[in-house]
ROVOPA-171844 format. One record per residue (C-alpha): residue in one letter; x, y, z. Coordinates in Angstrom, 2 decimals. Each point is the difference from the previous one (the first is absolute). Layout:
+------+---------+---------+---------+
! rest !      c1 !      c2 !      c3 !
+------+---------+---------+---------+
!    A !       X !       Y !       Z !
...
+------+---------+---------+---------+
END
This chain:
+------+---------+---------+---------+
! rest !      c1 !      c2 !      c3 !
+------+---------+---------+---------+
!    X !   16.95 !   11.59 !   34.43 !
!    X !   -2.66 !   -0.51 !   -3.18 !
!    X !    1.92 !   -1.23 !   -3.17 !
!    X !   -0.04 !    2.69 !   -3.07 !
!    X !   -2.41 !   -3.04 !   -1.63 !
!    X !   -2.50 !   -2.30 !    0.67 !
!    X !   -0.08 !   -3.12 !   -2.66 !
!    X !   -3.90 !   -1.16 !   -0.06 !
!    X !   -0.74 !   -3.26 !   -1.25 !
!    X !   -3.67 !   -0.61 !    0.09 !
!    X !   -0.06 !   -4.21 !    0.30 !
!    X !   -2.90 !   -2.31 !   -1.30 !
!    X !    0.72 !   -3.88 !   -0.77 !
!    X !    3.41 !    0.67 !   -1.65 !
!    X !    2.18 !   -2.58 !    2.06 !
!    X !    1.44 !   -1.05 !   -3.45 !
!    X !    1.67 !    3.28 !   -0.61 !
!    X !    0.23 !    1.96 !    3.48 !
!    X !    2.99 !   -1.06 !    0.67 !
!    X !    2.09 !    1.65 !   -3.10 !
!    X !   -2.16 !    2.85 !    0.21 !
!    X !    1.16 !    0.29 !    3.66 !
!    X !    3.76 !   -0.72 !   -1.08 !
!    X !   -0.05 !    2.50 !   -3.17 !
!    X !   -0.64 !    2.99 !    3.29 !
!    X !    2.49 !   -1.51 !    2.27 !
!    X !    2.98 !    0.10 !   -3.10 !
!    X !   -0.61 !    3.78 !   -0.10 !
!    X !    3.29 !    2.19 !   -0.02 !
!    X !   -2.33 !    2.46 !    2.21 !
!    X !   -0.64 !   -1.00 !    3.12 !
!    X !   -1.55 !    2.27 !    2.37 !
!    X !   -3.46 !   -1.43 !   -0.58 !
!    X !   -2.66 !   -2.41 !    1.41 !
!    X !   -2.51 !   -2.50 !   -1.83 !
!    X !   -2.86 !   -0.08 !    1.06 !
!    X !   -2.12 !   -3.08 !   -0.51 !
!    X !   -4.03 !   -0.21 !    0.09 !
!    X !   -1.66 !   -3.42 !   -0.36 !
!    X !   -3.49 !   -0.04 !   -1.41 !
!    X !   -1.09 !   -3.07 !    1.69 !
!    X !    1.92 !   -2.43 !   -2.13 !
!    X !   -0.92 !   -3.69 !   -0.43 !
!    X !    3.29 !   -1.36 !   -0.29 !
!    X !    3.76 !    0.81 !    1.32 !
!    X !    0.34 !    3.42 !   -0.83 !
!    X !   -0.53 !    1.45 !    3.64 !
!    X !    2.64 !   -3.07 !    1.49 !
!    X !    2.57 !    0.92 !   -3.46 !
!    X !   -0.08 !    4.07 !    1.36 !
!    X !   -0.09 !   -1.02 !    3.94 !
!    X !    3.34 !   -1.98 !   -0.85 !
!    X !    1.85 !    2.93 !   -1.86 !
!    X !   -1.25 !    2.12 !    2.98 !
!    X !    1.86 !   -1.76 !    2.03 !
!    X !    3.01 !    0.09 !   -1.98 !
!    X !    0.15 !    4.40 !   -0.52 !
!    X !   -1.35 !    2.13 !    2.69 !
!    X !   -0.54 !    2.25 !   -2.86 !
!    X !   -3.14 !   -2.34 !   -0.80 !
!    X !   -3.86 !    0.86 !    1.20 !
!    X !   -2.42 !   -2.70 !   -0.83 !
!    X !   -3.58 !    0.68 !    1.49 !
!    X !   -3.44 !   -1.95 !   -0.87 !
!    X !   -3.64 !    1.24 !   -1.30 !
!    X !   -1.95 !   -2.52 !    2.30 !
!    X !   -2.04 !   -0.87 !   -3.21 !
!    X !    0.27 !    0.42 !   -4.14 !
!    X !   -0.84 !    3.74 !   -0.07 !
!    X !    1.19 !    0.94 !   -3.20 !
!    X !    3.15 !    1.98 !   -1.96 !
!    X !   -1.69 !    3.06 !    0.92 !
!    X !   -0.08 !   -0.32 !    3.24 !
!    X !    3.44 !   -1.71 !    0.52 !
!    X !    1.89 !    3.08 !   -1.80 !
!    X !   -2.35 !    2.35 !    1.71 !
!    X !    1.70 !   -1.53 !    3.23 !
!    X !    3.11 !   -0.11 !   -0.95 !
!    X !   -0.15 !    3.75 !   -0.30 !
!    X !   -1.05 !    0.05 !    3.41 !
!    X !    2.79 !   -2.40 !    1.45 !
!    X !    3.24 !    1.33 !   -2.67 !
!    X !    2.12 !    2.17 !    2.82 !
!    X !    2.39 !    0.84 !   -2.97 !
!    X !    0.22 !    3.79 !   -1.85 !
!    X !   -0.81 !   -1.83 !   -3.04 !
!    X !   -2.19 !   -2.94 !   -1.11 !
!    X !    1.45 !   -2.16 !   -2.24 !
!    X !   -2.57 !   -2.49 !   -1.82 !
!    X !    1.03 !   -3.90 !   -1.08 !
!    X !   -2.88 !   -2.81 !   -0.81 !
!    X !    0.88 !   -3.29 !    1.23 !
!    X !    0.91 !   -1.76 !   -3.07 !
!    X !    2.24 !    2.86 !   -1.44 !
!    X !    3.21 !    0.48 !    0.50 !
!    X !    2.55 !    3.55 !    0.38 !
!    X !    3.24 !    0.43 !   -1.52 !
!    X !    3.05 !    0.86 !    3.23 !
!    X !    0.15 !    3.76 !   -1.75 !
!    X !   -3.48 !    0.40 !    0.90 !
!    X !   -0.76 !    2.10 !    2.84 !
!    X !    3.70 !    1.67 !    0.31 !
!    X !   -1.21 !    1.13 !   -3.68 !
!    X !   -3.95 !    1.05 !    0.77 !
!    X !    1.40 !    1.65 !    3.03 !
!    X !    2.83 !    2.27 !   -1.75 !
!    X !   -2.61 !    1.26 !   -2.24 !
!    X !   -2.40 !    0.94 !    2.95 !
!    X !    2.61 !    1.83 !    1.89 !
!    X !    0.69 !    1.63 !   -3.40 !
!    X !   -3.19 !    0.78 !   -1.13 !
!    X !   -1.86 !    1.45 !    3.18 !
!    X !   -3.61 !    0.70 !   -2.25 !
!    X !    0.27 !   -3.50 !   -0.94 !
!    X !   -2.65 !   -2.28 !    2.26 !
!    X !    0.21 !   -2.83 !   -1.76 !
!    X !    2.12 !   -2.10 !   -2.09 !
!    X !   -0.20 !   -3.38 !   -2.12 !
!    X !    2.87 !   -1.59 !   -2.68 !
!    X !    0.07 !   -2.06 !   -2.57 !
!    X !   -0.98 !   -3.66 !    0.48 !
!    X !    1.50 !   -3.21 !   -1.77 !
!    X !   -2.72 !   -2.53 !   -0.29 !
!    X !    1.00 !   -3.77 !    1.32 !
!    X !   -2.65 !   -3.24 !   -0.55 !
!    X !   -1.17 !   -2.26 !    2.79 !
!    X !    3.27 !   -1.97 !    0.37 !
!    X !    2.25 !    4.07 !    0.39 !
!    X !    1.62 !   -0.39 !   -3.65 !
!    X !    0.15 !    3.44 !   -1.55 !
!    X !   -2.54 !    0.13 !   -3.47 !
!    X !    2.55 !    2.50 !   -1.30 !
!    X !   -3.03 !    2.15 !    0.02 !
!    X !   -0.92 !    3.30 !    2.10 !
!    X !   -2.16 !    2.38 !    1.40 !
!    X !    1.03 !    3.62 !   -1.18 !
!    X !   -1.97 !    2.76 !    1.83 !
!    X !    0.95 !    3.80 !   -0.64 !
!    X !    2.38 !    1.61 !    2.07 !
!    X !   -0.57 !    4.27 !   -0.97 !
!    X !   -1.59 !    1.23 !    2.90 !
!    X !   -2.97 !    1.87 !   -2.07 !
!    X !   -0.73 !   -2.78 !   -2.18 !
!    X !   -0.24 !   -2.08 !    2.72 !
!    X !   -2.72 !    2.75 !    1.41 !
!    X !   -1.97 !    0.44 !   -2.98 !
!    X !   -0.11 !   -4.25 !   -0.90 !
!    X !   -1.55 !   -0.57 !    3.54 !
!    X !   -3.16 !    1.34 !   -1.20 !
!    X !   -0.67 !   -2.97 !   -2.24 !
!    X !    2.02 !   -2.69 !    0.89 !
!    X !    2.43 !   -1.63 !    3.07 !
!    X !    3.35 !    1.31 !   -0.62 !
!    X !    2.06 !   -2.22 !    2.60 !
!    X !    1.34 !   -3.81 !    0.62 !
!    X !   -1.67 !   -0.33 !    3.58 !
!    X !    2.82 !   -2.09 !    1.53 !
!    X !    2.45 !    2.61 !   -1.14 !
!    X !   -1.27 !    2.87 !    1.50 !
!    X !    1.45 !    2.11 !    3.12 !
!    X !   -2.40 !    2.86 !    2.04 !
!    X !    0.95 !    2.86 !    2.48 !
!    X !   -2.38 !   -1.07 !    3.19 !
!    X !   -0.81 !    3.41 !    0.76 !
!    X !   -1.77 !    0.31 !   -4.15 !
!    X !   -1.25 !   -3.73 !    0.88 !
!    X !   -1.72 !    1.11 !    3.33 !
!    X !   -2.06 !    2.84 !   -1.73 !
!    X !   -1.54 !   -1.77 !   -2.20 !
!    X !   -3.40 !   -2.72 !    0.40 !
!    X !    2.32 !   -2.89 !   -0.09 !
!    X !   -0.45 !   -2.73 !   -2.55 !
!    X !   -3.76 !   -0.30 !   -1.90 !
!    X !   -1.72 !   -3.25 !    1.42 !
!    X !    0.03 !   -2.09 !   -3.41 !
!    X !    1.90 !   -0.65 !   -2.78 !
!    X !    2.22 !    3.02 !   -1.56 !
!    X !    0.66 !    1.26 !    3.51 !
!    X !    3.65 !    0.59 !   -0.82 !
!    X !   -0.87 !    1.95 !   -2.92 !
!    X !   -2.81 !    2.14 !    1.98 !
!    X !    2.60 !    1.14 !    2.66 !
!    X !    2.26 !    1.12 !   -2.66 !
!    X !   -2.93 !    2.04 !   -1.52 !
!    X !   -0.28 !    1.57 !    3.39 !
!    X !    3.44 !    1.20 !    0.31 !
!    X !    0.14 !    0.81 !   -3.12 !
!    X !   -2.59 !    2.71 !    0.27 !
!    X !    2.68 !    2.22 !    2.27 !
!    X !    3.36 !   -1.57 !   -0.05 !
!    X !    2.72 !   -1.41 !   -2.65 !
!    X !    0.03 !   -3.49 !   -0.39 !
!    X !    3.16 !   -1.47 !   -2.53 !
!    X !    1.64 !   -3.41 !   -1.20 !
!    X !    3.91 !   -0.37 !    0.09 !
!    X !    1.26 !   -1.35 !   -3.92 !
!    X !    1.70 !   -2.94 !    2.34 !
!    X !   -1.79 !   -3.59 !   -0.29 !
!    X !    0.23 !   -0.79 !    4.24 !
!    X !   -2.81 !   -2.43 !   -0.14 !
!    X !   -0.57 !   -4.04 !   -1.45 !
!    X !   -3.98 !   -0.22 !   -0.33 !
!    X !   -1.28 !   -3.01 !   -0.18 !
!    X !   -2.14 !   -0.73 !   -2.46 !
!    X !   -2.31 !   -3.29 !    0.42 !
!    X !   -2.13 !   -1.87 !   -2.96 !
!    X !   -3.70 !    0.42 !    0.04 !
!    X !   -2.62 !    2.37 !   -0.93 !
!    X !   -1.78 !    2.30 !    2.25 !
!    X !   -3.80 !   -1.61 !    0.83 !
!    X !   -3.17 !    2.36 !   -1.01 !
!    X !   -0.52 !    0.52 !    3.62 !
!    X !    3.88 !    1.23 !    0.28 !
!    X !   -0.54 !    2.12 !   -2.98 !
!    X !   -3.39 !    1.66 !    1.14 !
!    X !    1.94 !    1.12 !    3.25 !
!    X !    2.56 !    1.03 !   -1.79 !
!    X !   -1.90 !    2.05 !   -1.84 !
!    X !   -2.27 !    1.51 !    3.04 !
!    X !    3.34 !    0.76 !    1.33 !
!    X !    1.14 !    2.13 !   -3.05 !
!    X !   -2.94 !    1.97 !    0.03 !
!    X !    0.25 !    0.61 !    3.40 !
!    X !    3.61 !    1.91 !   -0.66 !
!    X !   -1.90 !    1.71 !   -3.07 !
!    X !   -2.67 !    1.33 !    2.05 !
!    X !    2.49 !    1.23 !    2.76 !
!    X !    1.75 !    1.81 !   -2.91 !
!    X !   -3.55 !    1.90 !   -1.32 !
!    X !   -0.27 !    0.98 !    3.79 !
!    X !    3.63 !    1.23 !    0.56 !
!    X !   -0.78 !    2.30 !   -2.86 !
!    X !   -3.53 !    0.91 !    1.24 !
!    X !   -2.01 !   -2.05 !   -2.39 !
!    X !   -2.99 !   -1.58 !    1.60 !
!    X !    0.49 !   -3.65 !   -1.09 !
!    X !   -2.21 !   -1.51 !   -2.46 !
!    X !   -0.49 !   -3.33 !   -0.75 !
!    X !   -0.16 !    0.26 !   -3.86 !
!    X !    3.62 !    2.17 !    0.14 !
!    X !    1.86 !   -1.86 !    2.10 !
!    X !   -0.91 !   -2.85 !   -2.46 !
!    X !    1.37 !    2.01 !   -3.06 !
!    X !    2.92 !    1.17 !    1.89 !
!    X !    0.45 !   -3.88 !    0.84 !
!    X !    0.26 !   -0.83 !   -3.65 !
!    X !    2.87 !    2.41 !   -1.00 !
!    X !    2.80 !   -2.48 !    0.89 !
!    X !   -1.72 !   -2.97 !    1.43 !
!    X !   -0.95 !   -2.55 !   -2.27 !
!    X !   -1.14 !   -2.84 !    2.22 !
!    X !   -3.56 !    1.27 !    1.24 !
!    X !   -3.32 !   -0.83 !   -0.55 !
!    X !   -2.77 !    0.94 !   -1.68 !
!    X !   -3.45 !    0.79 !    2.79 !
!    X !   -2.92 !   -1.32 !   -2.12 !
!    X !   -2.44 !    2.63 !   -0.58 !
!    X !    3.01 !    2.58 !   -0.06 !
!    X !    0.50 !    1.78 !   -3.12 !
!    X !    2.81 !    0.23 !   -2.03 !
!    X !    3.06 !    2.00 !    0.13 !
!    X !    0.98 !    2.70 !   -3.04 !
!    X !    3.19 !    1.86 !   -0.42 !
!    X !   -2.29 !    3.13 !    0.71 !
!    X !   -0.08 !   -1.56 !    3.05 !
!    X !    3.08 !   -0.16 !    0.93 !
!    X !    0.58 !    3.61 !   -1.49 !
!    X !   -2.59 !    1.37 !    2.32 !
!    X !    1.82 !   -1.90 !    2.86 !
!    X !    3.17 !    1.14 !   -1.13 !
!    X !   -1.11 !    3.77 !   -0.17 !
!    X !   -1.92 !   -0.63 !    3.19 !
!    X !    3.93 !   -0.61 !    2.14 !
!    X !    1.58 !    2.26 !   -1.74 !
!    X !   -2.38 !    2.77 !    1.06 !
!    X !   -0.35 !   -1.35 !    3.26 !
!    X !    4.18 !   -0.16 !    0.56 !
!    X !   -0.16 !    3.35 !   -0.84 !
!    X !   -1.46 !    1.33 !    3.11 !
!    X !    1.15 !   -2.92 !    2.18 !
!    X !    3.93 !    0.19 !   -1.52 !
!    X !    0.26 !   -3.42 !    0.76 !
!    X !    1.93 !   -1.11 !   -2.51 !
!    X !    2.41 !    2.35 !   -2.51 !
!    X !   -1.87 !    1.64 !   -2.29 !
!    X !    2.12 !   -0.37 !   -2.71 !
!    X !    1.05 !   -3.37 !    0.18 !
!    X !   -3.55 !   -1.41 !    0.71 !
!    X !   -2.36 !    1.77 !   -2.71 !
!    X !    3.30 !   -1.34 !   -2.45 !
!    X !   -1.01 !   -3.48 !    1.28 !
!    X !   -3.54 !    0.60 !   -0.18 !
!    X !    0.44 !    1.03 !   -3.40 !
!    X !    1.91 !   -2.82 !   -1.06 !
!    X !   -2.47 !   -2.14 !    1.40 !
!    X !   -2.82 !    1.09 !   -2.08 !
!    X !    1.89 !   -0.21 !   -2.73 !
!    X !    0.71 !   -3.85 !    0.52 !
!    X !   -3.71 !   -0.36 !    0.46 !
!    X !   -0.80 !    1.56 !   -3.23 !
!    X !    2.76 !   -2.33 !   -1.57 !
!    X !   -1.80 !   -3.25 !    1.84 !
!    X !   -2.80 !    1.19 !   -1.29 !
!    X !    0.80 !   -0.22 !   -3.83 !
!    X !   -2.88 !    2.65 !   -0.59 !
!    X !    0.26 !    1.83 !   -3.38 !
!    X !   -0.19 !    3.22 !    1.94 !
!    X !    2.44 !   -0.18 !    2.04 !
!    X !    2.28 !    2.77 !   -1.33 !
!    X !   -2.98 !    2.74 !   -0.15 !
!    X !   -0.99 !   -1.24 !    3.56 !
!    X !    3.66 !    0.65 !    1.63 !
!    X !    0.84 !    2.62 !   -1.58 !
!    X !   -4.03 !    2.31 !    1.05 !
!    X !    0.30 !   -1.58 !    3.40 !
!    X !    0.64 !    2.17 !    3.14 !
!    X !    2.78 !   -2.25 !    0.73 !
!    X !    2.07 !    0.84 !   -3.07 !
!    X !    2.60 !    2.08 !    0.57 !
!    X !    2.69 !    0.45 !   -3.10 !
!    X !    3.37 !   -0.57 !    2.06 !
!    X !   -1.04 !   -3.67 !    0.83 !
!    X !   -0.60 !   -0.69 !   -3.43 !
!    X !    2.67 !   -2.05 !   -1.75 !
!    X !   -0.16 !   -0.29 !   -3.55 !
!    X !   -0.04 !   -3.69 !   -0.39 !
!    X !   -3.03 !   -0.21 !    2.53 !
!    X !   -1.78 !    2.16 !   -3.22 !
!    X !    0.99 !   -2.25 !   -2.61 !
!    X !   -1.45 !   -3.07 !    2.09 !
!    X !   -2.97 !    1.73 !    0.48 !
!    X !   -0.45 !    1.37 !   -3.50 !
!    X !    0.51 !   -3.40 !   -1.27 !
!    X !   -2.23 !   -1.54 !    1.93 !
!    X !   -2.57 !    2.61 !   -1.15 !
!    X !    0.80 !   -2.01 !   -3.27 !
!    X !   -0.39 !   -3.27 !    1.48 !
!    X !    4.02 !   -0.70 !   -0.67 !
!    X !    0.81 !   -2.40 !    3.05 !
!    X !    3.54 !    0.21 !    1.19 !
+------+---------+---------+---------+
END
């Protein structure tokens, strides 16, 4: 009989903490599940740490890619091996609370539109002391729907899918962002949410990403952007999917020869969804062309431009119930060059 869950832990040289991610699944207080192991061609003990815990738990799967073939790939096989109702995600160096899946799994059974679901995340350093700081991620339904479009919404180790949303989609993008570019893709028919319950210790390790890390990165992001224009039946451009990278991303770069970006830029990108998620009814209507409003008006704060007031208030995005008096003030101070 197939267990209600599969528990996927995609493994790459992690022998240092495999072993208490391993234990943090096996203290669960549910415990009709498996965990399913993938090594990607590690270098050191992590296939031998998993292999030994296998033999310990029936409950325990632990396959081999013959060579390094990449996170992609491994979670794009570990969809294809899970044999559980529901695929529950965990990185090897992060750890879940023992409320986890009995909790993830209540709200699934109570929340049948639901296909996938994160929590809250406590963030641990290398050595698994708590920072005392966290990862908060929305947990309204439609927020969560209308955020998507700009930025990642989820902890990745956190999360929990229904295999039968998982198995319609592409599977996971091949480069970096992939977990945010499947959620893009369910999000374009399905509900996606977070539970208000912190059920995850991310670990957090020192260092800085490299340019090369960063570059992918960002190639990754506009990947998801330019599956977004094409779920609402924009043809993707390059130039817009670089504005509509800029809303909420701050680490990018800068093509030479490309010109610069203008808030009438991102106003004409803005207007350019909204019209578009008319026809498609993608997202809510009302609760993204609110976000897309307050959007543009952040950009015309950023901005600092004298004009800002006269430009919000003659642009097609203004609309008068969005409008709260202090965000006039600001901008009519501005216009006076008053900072603050």
């Amino acid at each position: 009989m197939s267990p209600r869950i599969t528990v996927f832990i995609p493994v790459y040289q992690a022998e240092r903490y495999l072993a208490e991610s391993i234990e943090s699944m096996l203290g669960q207080s549910f415990a009709d599940f498996e965990v399913l192991i993938i090594d990607d061609g590690s270098c050191d003990r992590s296939y031998e740490i998993a292999a030994h815990y296998a033999t310990k738990d029936q409950r325990i799967r632990v396959l081999q890619n013959g060579e390094n073939r990449g996170v992609s790939f491994t979670r794009n096989r570990g969809i294809q091996e899970a044999k559980g109702e529901f695929l529950a995600l965990l990185d090897a160096d992060d750890l879940s609370v023992p409320e986890r899946l009995a909790k993830q799994l209540a709200f699934f059974d109570q929340n049948p539109d639901v296909v996938a679901c994160g929590t809250q995340a406590a963030i641990i350093d290398a050595d698994g002391h708590d920072t005392g700081q966290r990862i908060e991620v929305p947990t309204n339904k439609e927020e969560i729907k209308v955020l998507l479009a700009f930025q990642n919404q989820f902890v990745n180790s956190s999360m929990m899918f229904r295999m039968t949303a998982l198995r319609k989609t592409e599977g996971y993008y091949n480069g970096l962002s992939e977990d945010y570019h499947l959620a893009a893709q369910l999000n374009a028919y399905s509900n996606l949410s977070n539970l208000p319950d912190t059920l995850v210790h991310y670990r957090s390790h020192q260092g800085s990403l490299s340019k090369q890390q960063l570059s992918k990165m960002q190639e990754g992001e506009r990947a998801v952007f330019s599956l977004i224009h094409r779920q609402l039946g924009i043809k993707p451009d390059a130039h817009w999917i670089d504005v509509h990278h800029r809303v909420l991303n701050t680490l990018y770069s800068v093509d030479e020869g490309s010109r610069p970006i203008t808030v009438r830029d991102f106003e004409d990108l803005f207007i350019r969804l909204r019209d578009a998620n008319r026809k498609a009814l993608i997202y809510p209507l009302e609760s993204f062309e609110c976000l897309l409003f307050n959007l543009f008006y952040n950009k015309l704060r950023s901005s600092k431009s004298r004009t800002a007031l006269w430009t919000l208030l003659t642009s097609d995005l203004y609309q008068q119930k969005w409008v709260r008096a202090v965000m006039l003030r600001k901008l009519f101070k501005q216009g006076l060059g008053i900072t603050g």
